[in-house]
C-alpha positions in Angstrom: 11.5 6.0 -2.6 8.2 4.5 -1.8 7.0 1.2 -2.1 3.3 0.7 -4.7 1.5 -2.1 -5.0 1.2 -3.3 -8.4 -0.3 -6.5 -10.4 1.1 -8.4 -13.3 -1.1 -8.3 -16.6 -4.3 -8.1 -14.9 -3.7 -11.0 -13.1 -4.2 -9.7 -9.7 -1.0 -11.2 -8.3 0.6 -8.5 -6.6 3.9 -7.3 -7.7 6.2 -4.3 -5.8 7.2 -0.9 -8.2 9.8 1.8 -7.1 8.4 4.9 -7.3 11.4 7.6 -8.5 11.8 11.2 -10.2 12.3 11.3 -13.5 11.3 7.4 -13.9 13.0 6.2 -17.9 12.7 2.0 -17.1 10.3 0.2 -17.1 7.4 -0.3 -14.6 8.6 2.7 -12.4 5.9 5.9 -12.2 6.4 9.6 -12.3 5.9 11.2 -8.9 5.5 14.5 -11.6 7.6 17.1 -9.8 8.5 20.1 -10.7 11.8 20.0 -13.3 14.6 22.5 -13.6 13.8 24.5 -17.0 16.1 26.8 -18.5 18.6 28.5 -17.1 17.5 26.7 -13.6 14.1 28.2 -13.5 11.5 25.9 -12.4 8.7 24.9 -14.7 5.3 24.2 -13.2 4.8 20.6 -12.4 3.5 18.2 -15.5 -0.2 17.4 -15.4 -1.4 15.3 -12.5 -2.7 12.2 -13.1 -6.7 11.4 -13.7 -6.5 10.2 -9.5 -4.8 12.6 -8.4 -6.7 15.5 -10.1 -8.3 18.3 -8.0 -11.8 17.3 -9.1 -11.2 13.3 -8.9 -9.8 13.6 -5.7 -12.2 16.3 -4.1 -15.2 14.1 -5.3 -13.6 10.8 -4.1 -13.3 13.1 -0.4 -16.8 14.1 -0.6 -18.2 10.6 -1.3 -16.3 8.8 1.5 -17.5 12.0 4.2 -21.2 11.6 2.5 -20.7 7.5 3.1 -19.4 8.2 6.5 -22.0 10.6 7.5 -24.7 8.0 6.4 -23.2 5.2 8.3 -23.2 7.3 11.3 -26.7 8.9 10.7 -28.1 5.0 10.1 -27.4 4.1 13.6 -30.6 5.6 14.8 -32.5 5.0 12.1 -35.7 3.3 13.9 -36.0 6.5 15.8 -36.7 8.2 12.3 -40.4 8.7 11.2 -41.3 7.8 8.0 -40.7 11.1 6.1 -36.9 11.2 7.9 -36.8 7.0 6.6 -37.5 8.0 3.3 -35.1 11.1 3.1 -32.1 9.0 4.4 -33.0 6.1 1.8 -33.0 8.9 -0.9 -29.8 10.1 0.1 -28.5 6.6 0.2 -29.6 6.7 -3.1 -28.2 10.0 -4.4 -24.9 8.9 -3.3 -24.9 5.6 -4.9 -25.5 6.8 -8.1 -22.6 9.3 -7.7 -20.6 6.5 -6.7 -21.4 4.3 -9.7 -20.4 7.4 -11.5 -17.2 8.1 -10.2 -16.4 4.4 -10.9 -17.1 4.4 -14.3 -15.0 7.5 -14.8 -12.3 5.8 -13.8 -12.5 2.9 -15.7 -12.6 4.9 -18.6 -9.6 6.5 -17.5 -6.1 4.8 -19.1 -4.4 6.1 -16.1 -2.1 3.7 -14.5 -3.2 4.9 -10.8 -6.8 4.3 -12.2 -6.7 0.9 -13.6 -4.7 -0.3 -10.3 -7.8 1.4 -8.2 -10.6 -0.2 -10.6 -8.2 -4.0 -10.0 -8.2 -3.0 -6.7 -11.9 -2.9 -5.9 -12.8 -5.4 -7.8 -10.4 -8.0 -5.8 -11.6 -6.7 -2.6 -15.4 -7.5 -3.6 -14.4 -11.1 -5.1 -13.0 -11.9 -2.2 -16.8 -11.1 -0.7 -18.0 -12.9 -3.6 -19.3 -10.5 -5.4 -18.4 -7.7 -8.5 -19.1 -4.3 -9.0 -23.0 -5.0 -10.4 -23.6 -7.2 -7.7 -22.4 -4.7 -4.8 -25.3 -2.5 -7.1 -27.7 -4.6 -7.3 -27.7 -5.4 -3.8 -27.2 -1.7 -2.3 -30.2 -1.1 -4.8 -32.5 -4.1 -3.8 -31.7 -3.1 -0.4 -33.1 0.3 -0.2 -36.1 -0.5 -2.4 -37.0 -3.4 0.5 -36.4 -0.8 3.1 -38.4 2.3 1.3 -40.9 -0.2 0.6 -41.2 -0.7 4.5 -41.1 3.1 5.1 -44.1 3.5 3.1 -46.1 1.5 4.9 -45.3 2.7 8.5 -47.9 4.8 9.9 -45.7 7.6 11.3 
């Protein structure tokens, strides 16, 4: 059994669930294994939930390398000229508007796992003081200021 962090009606006060095969009570989840079928053949596993789908998952993997590669790439930034600024400010770019993408789709998702990521995030950034359009706004304004300054560099 593993331990999951859960919250209470939204409330963001943390709560433990049991995670179990073959879950009937309330509260527990599904770990979705595979299930003996007739005659003890086994039946492919039930559907995986929205986050832990092939495609949410491999694009969630693919962001956070992106984001990590960008961090690491930022460090010498001041040795870039102005066409290597402006090309790391557009990536920036491109993968904040995947990101902002990705998060919508799973808000829209009813998924358990989903709605306890989207609660998740949004108590990390309100304990920064912020929410979800302000962490935008700000990555946005950001880069603008920071293109804007590219521009005008010589090199």
């Amino acid at each position: 059994m593993e331990g999951v962090v859960g919250f209470v009606n939204g409330s963001g006060l943390a709560r433990s669930l049991s995670r179990t095969k073959g879950c009937s009570r309330r509260g527990e989840v599904s770990m979705r294994t595979s299930r003996p079928g007739p005659r003890g053949r086994r039946q492919p596993p039930e559907d995986k939930g929205f986050m832990e789908s092939e495609l949410v998952v491999r694009e969630i993997q693919s962001i956070m390398k992106e984001h990590s590669d960008l961090i690491r790439l930022g460090a010498t930034y001041g040795k870039f000229d102005k066409r290597g600024k402006l090309l790391f400010i557009q990536q920036w770019k491109n993968l904040m508007e995947r990101y902002e993408i990705h998060l919508k789709r799973i808000e829209l998702s009813d998924d358990f796992q989903a709605q306890l990521t989207i609660k998740q995030i949004e108590v990390s950034l309100e304990n920064m003081g912020m929410n979800r359009n302000t962490m935008m706004d700000y990555m946005k304004s950001t880069l603008q200021k920071m293109e804007e300054d590219a521009e005008r560099s010589p090199w």
